[in-house]
C-alpha positions in Angstrom: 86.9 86.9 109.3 83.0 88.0 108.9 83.4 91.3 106.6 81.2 92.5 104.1 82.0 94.5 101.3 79.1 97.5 101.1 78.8 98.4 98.0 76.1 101.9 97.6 75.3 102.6 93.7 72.7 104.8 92.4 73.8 103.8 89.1 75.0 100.3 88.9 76.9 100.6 85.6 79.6 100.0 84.0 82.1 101.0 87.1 80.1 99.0 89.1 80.9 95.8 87.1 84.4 96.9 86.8 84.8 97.3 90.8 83.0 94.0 91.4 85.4 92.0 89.1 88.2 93.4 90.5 87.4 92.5 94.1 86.8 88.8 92.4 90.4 89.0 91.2 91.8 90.3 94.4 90.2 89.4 97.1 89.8 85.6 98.6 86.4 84.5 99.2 84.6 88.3 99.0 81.3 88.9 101.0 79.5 91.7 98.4 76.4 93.2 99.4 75.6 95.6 96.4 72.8 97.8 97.8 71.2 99.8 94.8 69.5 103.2 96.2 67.7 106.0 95.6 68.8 107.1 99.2 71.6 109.1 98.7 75.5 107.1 99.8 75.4 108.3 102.9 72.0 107.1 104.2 72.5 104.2 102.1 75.2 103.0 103.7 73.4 103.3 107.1 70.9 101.3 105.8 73.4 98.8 104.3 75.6 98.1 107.1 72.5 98.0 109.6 71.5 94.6 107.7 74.5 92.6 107.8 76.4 91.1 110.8 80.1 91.6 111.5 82.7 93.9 110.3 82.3 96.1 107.3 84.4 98.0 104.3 82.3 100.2 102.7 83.3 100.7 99.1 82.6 103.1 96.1 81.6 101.7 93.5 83.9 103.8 91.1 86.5 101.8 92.3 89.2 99.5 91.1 90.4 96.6 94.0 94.2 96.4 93.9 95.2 94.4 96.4 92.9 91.7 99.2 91.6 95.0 101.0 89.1 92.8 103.5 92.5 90.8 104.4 95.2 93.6 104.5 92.8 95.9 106.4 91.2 93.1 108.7 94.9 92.2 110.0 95.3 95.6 110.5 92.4 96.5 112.7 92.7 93.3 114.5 96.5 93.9 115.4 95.4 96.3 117.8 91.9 96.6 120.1 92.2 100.4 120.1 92.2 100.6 116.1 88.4 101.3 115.1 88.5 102.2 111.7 90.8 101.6 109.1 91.2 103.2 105.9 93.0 102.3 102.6 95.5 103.9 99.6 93.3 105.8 97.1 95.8 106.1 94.1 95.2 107.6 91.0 93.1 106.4 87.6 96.0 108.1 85.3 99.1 107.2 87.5 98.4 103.7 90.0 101.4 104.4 91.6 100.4 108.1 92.8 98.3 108.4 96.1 95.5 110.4 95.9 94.6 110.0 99.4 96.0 108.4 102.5 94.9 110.1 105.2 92.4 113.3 105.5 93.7 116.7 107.1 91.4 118.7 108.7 92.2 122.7 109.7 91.1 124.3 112.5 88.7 126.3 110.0 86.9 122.7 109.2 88.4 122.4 105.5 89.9 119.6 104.6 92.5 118.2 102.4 93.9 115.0 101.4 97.3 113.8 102.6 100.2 112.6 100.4 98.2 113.7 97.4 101.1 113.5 94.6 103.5 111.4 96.4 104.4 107.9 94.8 102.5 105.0 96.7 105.4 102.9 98.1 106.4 106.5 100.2 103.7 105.5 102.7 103.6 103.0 106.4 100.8 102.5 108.0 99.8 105.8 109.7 97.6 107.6 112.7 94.7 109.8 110.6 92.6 111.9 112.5 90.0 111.0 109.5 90.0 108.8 106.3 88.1 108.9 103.2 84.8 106.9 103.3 85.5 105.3 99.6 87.2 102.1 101.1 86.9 102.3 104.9 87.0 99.5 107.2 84.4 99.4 110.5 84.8 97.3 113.4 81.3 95.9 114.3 81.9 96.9 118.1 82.5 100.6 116.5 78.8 100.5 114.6 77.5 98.7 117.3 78.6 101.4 120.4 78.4 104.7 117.8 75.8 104.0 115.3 77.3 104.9 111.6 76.9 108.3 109.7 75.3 111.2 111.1 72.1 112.0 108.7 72.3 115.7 109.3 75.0 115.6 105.9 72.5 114.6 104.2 73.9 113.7 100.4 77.4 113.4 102.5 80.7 115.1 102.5 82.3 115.3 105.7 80.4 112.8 107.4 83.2 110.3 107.5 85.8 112.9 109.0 82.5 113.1 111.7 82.5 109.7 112.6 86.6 109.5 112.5 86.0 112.3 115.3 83.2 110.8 117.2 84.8 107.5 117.9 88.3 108.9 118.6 86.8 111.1 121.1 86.1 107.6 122.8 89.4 106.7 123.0 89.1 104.2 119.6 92.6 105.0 116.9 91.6 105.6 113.1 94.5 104.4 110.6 95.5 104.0 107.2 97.0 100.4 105.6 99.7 100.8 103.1 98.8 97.4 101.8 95.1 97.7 100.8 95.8 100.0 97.7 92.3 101.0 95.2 92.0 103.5 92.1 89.3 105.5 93.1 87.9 107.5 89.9 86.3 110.4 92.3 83.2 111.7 92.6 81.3 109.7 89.7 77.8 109.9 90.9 77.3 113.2 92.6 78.9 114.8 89.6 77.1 113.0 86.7 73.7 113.9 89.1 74.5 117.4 89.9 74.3 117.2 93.6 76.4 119.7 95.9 75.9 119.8 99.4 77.5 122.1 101.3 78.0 120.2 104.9 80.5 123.5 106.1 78.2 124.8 108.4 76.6 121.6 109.7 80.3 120.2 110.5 81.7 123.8 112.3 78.4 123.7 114.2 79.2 120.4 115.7 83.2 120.6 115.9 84.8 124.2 115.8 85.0 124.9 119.0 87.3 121.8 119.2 89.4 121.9 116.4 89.9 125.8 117.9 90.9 124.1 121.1 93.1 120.9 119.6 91.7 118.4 121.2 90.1 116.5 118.1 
């Protein structure tokens, strides 16, 4: 089972520490690779995952391992050759057993929203996503290897996950969620704390509206 955990930071504090011990505690024999940038997440993690070999989960690093995520979510992927990417069960800092994400909805206007938001954690199976949030998502290496990773027109990110959900689907390749690899996720530490906004809106109707209009992504 060759997966590493991708770990971007900008800031490498306190939360960092926190999400490292907890994959310690959690997860059997972890393969880290903390890649401390300047870069921006998003081009970071292309950077990241283009030097290591094998699958990957890339991980934010304001988050809090619950459960053997590189296990749960290897089996997963692995249970069926179509299954590309996997995601995991974001839950909630001030309530672990509330989902915050499991899944991410996409309108035909190119908004998004998270599934199951509210609902309690154990309400969730594993489930067909059209996209899911890039703070713990599992990549097959055959999937980096045929599409490449992020798109760097999304420059500081947002929406660049739900791209790449879309690009390998397209290709036939299924993107699900495990019930069973379960993370707090604290939300947006680092592009708040630096002030970044980036508006991908534009960039991601330019690429997809015409087939969210139609319904075939």
């Amino acid at each position: 089972m060759d997966t590493t955990i991708i770990i971007p930071t900008y800031f490498a504090g306190n939360l960092l520490y926190q999400c490292i011990d907890s994959i310690t505690k959690n997860v059997k024999d972890p393969k880290i690779l903390i890649y401390k940038n300047e870069v921006g997440w998003l081009k970071a993690c292309n950077e990241a995952v283009a030097s290591v070999k094998g699958d990957v989960i890339l991980l934010n690093d304001d988050t809090v391992v619950l459960t053997d995520i590189v296990t749960e979510m290897h089996n997963l992927a692995y249970s069926n050759a179509a299954f590309g990417i996997v995601g995991g069960k974001s839950l909630s800092a001030q309530n672990p057993d509330s989902i915050i994400n499991y899944g991410i909805y996409i309108g035909v206007d190119g908004n998004s929203a998270h599934k199951h938001f509210g609902q309690h954690k154990d309400t969730v199976g594993i489930e067909y996503q059209k996209a899911v949030e890039g703070s713990c998502m599992f990549i097959k290496r055959e999937v980096i290897t045929q599409f490449g990773l992020f798109d760097e027109i999304y420059g500081s990110g947002y929406r660049e996950e739900v791209d790449l959900c879309f690009r390998i689907r397209e290709k036939g390749y299924k993107v699900v969620s495990c019930p069973t690899a379960e993370y707090i996720h604290y939300v947006s530490q680092t592009h708040g704390k630096l002030g970044i906004t980036n508006d991908t809106h534009k960039i991601f109707m330019d690429k997809w509206a015409t087939k969210l209009a139609l319904g075939v992504v």
